[in-house]
Backbone as CSV, one residue per row, in Angstrom:
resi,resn,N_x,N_y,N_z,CA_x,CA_y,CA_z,C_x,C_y,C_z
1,UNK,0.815,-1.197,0.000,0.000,0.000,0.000,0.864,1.269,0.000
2,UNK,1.718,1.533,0.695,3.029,2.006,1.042,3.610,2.965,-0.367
3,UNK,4.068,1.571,-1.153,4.789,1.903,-2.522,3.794,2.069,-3.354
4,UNK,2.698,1.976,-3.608,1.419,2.488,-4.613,1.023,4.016,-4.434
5,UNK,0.875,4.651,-3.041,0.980,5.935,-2.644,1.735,6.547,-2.976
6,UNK,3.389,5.735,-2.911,4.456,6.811,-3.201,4.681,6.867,-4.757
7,UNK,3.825,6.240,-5.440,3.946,5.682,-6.898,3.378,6.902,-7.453
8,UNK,1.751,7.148,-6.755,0.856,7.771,-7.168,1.301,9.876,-6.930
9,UNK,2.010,9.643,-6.218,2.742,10.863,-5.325,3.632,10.834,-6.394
10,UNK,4.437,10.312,-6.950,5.446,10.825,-7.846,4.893,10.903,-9.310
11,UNK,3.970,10.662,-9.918,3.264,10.447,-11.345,2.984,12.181,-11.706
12,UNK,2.218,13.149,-11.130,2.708,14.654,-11.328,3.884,14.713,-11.980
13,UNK,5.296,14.012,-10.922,6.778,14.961,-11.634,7.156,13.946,-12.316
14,UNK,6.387,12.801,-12.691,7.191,12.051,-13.629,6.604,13.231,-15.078
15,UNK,5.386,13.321,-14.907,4.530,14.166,-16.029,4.418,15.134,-16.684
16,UNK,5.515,16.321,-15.687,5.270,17.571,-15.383,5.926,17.914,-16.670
17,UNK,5.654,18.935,-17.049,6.138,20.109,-18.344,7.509,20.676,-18.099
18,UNK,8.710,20.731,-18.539,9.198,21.645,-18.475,9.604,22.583,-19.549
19,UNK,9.123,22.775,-20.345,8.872,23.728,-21.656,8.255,25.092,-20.643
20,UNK,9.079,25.798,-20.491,9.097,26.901,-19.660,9.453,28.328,-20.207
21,UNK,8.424,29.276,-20.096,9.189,30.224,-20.523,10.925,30.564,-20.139
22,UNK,11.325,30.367,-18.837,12.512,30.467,-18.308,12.534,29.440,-17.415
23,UNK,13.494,28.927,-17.661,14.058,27.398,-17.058,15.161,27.596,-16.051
24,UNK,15.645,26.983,-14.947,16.906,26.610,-14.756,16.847,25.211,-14.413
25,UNK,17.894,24.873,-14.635,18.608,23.415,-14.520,19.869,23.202,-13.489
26,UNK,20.012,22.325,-13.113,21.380,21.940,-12.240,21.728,20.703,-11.730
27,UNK,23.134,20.455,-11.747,23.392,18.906,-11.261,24.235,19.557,-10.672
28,UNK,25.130,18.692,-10.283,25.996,18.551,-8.852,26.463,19.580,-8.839
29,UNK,27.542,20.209,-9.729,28.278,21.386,-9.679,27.619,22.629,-10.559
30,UNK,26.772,22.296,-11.366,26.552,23.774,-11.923,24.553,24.010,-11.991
31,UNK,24.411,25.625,-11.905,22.924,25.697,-12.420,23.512,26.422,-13.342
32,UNK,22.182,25.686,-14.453,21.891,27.098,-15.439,20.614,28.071,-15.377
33,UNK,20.412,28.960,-15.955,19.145,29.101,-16.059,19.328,30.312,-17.373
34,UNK,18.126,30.482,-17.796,17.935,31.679,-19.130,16.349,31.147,-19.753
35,UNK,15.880,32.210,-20.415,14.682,31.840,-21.122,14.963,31.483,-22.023
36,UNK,13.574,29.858,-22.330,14.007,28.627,-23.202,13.433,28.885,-23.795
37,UNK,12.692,29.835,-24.665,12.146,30.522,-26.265,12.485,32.321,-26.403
38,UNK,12.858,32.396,-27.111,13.702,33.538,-27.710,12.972,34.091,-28.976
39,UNK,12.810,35.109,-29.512,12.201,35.498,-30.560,13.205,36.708,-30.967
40,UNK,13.090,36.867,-32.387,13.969,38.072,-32.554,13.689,38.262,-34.610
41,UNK,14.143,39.449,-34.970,14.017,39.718,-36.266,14.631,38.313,-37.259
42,UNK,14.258,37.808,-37.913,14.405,36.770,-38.868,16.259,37.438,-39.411
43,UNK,16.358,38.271,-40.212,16.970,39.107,-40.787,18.662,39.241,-39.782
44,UNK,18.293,39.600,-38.859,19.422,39.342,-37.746,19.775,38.314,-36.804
45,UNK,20.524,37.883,-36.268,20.921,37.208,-35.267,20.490,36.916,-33.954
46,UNK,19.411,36.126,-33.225,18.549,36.135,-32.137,20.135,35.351,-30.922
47,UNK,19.969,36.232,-30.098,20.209,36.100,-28.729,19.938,35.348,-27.381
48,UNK,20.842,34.410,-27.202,20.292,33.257,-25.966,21.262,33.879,-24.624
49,UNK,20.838,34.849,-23.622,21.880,34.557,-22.955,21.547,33.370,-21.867
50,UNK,22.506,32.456,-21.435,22.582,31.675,-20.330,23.420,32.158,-19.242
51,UNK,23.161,32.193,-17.753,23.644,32.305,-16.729,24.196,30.920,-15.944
52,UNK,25.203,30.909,-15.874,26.188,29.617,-15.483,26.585,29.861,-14.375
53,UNK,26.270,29.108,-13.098,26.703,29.301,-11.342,27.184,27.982,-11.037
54,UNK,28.283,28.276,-10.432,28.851,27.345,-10.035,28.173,26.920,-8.264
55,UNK,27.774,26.407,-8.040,27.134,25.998,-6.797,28.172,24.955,-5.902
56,UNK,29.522,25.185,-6.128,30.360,24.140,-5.225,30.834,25.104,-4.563
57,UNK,32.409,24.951,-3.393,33.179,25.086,-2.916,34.451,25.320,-3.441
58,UNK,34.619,24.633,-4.710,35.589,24.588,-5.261,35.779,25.705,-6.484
59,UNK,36.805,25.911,-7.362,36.488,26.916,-8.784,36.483,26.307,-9.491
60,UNK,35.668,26.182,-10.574,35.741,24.777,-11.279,36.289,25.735,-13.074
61,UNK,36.841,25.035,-13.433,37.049,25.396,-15.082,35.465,24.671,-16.094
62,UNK,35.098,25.708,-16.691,33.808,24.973,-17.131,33.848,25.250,-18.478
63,UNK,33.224,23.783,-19.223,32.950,24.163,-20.931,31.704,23.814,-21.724
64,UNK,31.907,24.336,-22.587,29.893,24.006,-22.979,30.225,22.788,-24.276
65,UNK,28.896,22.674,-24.449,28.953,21.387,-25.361,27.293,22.013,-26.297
66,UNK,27.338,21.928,-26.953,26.181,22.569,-27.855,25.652,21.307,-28.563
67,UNK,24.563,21.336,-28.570,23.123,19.914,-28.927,22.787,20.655,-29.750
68,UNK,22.913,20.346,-31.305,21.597,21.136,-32.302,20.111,19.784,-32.305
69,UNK,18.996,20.445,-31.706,18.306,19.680,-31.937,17.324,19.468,-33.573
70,UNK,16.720,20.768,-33.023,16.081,20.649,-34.593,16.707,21.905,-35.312
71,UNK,16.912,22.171,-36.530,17.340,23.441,-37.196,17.320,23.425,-38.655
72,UNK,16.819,24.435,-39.369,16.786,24.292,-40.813,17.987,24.656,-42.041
73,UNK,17.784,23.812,-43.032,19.299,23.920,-43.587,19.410,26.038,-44.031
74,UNK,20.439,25.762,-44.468,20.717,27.627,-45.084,20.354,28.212,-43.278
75,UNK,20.688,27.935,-42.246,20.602,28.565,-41.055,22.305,28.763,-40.347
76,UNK,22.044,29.251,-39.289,23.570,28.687,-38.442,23.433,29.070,-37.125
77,UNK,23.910,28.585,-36.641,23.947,28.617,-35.079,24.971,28.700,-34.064
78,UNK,25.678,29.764,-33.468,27.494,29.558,-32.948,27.424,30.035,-31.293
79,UNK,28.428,30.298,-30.601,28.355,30.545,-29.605,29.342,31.158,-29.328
80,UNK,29.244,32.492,-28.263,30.308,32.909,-27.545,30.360,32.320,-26.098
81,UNK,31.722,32.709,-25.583,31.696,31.481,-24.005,32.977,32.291,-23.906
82,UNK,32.983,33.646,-22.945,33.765,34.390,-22.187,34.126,35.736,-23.365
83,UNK,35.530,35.618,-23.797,35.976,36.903,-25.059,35.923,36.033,-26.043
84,UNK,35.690,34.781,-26.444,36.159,34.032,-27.341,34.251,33.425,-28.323
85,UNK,34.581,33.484,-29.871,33.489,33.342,-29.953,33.453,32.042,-31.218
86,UNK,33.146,30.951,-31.771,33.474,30.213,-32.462,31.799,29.511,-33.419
87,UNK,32.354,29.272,-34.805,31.708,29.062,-35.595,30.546,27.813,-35.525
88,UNK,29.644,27.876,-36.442,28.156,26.843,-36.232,29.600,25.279,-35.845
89,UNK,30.789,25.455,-37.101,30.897,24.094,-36.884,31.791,23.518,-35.278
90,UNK,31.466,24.015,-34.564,31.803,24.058,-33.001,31.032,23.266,-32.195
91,UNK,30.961,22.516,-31.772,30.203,22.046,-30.611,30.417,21.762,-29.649
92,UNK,31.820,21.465,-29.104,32.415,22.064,-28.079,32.988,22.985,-27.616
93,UNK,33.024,23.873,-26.531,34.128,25.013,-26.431,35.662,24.259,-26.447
94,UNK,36.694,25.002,-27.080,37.715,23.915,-27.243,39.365,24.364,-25.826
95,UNK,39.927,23.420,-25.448,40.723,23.996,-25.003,41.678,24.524,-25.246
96,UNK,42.255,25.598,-24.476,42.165,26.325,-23.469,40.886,27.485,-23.487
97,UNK,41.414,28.280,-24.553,39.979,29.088,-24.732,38.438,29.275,-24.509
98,UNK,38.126,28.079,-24.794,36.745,27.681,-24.304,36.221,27.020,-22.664
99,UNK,37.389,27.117,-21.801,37.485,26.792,-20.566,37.388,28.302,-19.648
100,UNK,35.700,28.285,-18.799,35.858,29.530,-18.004,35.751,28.959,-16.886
101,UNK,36.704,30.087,-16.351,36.778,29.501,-14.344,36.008,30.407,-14.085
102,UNK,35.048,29.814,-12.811,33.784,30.242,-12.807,34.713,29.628,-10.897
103,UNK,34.635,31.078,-9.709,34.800,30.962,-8.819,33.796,30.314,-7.616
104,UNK,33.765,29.165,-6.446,32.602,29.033,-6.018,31.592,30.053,-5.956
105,UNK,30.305,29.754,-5.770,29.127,30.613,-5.175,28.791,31.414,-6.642
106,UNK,30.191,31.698,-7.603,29.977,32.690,-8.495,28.702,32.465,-9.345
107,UNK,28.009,33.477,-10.257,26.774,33.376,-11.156,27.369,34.023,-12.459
108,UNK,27.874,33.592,-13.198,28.408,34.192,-14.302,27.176,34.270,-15.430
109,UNK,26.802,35.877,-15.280,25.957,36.371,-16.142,26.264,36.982,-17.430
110,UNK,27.103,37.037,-17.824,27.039,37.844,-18.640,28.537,37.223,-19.511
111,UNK,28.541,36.085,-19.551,29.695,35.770,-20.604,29.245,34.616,-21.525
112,UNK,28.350,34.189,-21.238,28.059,33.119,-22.784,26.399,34.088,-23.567
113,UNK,26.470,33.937,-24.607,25.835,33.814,-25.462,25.386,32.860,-27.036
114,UNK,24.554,32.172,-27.047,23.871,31.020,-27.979,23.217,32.217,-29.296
115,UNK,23.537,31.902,-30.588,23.108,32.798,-31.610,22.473,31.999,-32.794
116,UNK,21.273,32.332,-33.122,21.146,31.973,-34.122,20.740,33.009,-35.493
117,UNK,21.404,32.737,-36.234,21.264,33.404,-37.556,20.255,32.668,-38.461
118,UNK,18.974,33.244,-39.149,17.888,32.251,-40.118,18.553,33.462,-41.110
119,UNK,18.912,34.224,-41.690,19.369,34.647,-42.403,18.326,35.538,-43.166
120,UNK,17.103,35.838,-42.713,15.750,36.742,-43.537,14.839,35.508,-43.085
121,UNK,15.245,34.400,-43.198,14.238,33.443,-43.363,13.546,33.112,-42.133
122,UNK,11.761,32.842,-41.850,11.422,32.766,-40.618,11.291,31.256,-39.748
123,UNK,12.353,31.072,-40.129,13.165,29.428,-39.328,13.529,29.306,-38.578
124,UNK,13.092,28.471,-37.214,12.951,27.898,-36.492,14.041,27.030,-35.860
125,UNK,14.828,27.016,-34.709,15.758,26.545,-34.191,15.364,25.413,-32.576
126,UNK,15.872,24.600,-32.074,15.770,24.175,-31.205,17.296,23.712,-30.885
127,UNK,17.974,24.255,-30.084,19.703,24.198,-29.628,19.713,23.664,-27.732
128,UNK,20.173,22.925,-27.460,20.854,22.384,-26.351,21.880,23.086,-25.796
129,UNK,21.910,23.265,-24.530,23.328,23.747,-24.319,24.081,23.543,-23.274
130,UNK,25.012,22.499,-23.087,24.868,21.855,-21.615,26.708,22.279,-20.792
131,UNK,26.625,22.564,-19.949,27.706,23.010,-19.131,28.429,22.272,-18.471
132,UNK,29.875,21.893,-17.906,30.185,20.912,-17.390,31.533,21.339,-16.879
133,UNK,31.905,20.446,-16.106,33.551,20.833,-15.400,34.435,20.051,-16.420
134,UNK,35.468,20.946,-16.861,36.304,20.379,-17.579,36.261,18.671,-17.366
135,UNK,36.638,17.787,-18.301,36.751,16.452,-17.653,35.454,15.416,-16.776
136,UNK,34.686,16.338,-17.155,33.824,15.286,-16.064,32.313,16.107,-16.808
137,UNK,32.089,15.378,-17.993,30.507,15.544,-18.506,29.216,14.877,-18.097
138,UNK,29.744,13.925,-17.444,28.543,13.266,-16.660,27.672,14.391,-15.420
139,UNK,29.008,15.233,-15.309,28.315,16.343,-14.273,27.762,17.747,-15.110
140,UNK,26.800,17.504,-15.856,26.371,18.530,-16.972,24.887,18.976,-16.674
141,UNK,24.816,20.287,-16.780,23.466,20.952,-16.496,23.475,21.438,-17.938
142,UNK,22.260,21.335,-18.375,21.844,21.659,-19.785,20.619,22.229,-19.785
143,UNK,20.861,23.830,-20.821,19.358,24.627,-21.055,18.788,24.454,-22.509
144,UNK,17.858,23.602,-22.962,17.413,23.919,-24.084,16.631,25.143,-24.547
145,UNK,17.460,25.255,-26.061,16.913,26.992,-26.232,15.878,26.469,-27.373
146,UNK,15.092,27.595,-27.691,13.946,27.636,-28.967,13.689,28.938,-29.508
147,UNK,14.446,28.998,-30.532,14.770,30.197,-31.202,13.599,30.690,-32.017
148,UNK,12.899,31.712,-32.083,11.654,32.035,-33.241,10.932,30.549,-33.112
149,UNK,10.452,29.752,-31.693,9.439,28.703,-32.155,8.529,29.014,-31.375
150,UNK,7.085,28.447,-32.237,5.968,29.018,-31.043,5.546,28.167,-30.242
């Protein structure tokens, strides 16, 4: 009786939505958070920023890993991650460059940005973007973005 209650008690968050206007995420060492649909002029370049916190004790060196989920051809999609900014064909930040030390407790706001270019065209993106301590991706917090989708 016990485990049927606690069955019935967890079926909500097995269920639950997270298609959120603004999301955060987090595993052991990092949260993310940023809003997971984005809209912007077709014609120009739409804007993802993500906020990356390190939630340990320690300073961790952190790098992103980019998921294209859905995206249409003649599009592109790149990322900046600190001063350094690298092309659609990137999907990891690479080392050294693409490695930011992010101090405990710290909330680093204002150094990555996710871009997508449709080029005029009104196309539709769905991009992944998952954060991790150098060396250790199993410990990855990931924000999915949705660029111009309704």
């Amino acid at each position: 009786m016990k485990k049927l209650l606690l069955i019935l008690l967890c079926l909500p968050l097995i269920f639950s939505s997270c298609e959120e206007e603004e999301s955060s995420v987090f595993a052991q060492s990092m949260q993310v958070s940023g809003d997971a649909y984005v809209y912007g002029n077709p014609g120009m370049p739409i804007a993802s920023h993500i906020v990356v916190k390190n939630i340990t004790t320690d300073t961790l060196g952190v790098m992103c890993e980019k998921i294209i989920i859905d995206t249409a051809a003649g599009t592109s999609n790149y990322f900046c991650w600190g001063t350094s900014c690298w092309p659609s064909s990137t999907y990891v930040s690479p080392i050294p460059s693409g490695v930011r030390l992010i101090p405990p407790g710290f909330e680093d706001s204002t150094n990555f940005v996710g871009y997508y270019d449709a080029f005029g065209n009104p196309a539709r993106a769905v991009v992944k973007y998952c954060f991790y301590p150098q060396g250790n991706v199993a410990d990855s917090s990931c924000l999915t973005i949705h660029y111009n989708d309704n």
